[in-house]
PAKE-881016 format. One line per 2 residues: number of its first residue (from 0); their letters; for each residue x, y, z of C-alpha. Coordinates in nm, 2 decimals, always signed. Layout:
N
NUM> a> X Y Z ~ ...
//
This chain:
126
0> xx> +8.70 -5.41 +0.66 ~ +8.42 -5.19 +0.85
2> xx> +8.51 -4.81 +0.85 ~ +8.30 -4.54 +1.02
4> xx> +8.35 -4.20 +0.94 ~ +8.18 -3.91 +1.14
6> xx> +8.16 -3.54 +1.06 ~ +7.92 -3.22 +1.20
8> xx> +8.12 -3.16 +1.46 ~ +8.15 -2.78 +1.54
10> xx> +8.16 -2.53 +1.78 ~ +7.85 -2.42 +1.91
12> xx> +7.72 -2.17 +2.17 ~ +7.50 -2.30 +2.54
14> xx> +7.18 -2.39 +2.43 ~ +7.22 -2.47 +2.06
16> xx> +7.20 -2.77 +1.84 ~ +7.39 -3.01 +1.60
18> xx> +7.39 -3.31 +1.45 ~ +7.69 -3.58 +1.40
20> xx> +7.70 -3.83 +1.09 ~ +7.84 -4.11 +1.09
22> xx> +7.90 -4.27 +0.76 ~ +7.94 -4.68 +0.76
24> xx> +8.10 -4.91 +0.48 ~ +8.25 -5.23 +0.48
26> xx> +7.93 -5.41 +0.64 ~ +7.58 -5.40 +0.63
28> xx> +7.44 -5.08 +0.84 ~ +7.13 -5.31 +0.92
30> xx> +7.29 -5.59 +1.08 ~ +7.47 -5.43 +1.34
32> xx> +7.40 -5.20 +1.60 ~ +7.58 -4.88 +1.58
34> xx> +7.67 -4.62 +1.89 ~ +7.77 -4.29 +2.04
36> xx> +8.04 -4.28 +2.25 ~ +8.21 -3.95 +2.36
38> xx> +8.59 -3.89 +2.52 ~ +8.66 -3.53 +2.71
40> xx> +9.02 -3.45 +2.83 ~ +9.13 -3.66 +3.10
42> xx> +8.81 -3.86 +3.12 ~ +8.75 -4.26 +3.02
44> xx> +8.50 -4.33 +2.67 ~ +8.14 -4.24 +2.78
46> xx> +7.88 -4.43 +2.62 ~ +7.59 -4.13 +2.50
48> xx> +7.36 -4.37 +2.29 ~ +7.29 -4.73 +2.05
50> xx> +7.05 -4.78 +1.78 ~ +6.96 -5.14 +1.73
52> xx> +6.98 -5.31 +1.42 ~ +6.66 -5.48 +1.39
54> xx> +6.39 -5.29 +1.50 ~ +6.55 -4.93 +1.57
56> xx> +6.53 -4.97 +1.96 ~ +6.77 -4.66 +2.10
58> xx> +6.90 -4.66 +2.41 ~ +6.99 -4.30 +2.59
60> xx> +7.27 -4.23 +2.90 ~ +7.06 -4.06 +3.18
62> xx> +7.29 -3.70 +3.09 ~ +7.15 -3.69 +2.79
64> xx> +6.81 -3.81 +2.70 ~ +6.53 -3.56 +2.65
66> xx> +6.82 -3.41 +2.47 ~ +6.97 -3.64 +2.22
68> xx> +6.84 -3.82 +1.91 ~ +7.01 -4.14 +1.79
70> xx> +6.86 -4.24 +1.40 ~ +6.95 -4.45 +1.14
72> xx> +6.89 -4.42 +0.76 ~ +7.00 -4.83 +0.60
74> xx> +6.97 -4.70 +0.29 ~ +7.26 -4.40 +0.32
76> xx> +7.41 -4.62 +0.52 ~ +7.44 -4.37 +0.80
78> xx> +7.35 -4.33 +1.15 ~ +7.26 -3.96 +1.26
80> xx> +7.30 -3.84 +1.65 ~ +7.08 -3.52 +1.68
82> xx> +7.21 -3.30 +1.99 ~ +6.99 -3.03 +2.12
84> xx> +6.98 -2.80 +2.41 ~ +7.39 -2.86 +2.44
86> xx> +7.59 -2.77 +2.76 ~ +7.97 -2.70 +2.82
88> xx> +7.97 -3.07 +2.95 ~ +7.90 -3.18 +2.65
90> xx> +8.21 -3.09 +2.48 ~ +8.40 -3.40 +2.39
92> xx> +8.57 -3.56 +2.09 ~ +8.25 -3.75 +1.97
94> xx> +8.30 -4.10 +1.80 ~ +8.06 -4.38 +1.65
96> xx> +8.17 -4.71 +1.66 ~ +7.96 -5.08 +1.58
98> xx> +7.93 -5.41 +1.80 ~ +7.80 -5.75 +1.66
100> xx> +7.55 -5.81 +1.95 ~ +7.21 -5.68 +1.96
102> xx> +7.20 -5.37 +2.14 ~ +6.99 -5.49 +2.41
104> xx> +7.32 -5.67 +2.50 ~ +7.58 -5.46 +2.37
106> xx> +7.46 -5.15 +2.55 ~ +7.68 -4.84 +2.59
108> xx> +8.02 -5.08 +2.69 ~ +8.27 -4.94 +2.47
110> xx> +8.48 -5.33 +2.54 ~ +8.19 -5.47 +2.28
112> xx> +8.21 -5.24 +1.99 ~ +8.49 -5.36 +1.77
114> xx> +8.54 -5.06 +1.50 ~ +8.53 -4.72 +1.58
116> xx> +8.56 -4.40 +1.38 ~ +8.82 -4.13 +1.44
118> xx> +8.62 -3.90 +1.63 ~ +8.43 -3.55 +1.56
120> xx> +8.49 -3.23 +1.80 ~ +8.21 -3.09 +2.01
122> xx> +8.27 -2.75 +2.19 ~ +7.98 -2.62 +2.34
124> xx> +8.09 -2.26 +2.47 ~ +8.01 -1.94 +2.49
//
């Protein structure tokens, strides 16, 4: 049974920077491709990034690139989403979650990813 497990969510001030772990077991990390998906109040799953499994290929929504990084370490068997220069619009319940396609397929459409964490708080606020 896959299980994903993030943590290093926080609250954080306009302008600052964290970074959300997401620890995988129950499969092999370097097999599947692994994403960021992100839920505010009132609002539908929002795909924020994917890391592909074979060759590392990421893929970025247009509200945040420039300002995220999506990594993956096989060995630790953990896949790191780096968040810098944070807004208020960014505050959302953060979660990872893994598909079996390749990630040029599998994109950021939460319908393919079949195993999803519990989810990590992001508050970005003064």
């Amino acid at each position: 049974q896959a299980q994903l497990v993030e943590s290093g969510g926080g609250l954080v001030q306009p302008g600052g920077s964290l970074r959300l772990s997401c620890a995988v077991s129950g499969f092999i990390l370097n097999y599947r491709t692994i994403g960021w998906f992100r839920q505010a109040p009132g609002k539908e799953h929002e795909g924020v990034s994917c890391i592909s499994s074979s060759d590392g290929s990421a893929y970025y929504a247009d509200s945040v690139k420039g300002r995220f990084t999506i990594s993956r370490d096989n060995a630790k068997n953990t896949v790191y989403l780096q968040m810098n220069s944070l807004k208020p619009e960014d505050t959302a319940v953060y979660y990872c979650a893994t598909s079996p396609y390749p990630a040029v397929v599998a994109g950021l459409r939460p319908p393919v990813y079949n195993y999803w964490g519990q989810g990590t708080q992001v508050t970005v606020s003064s």
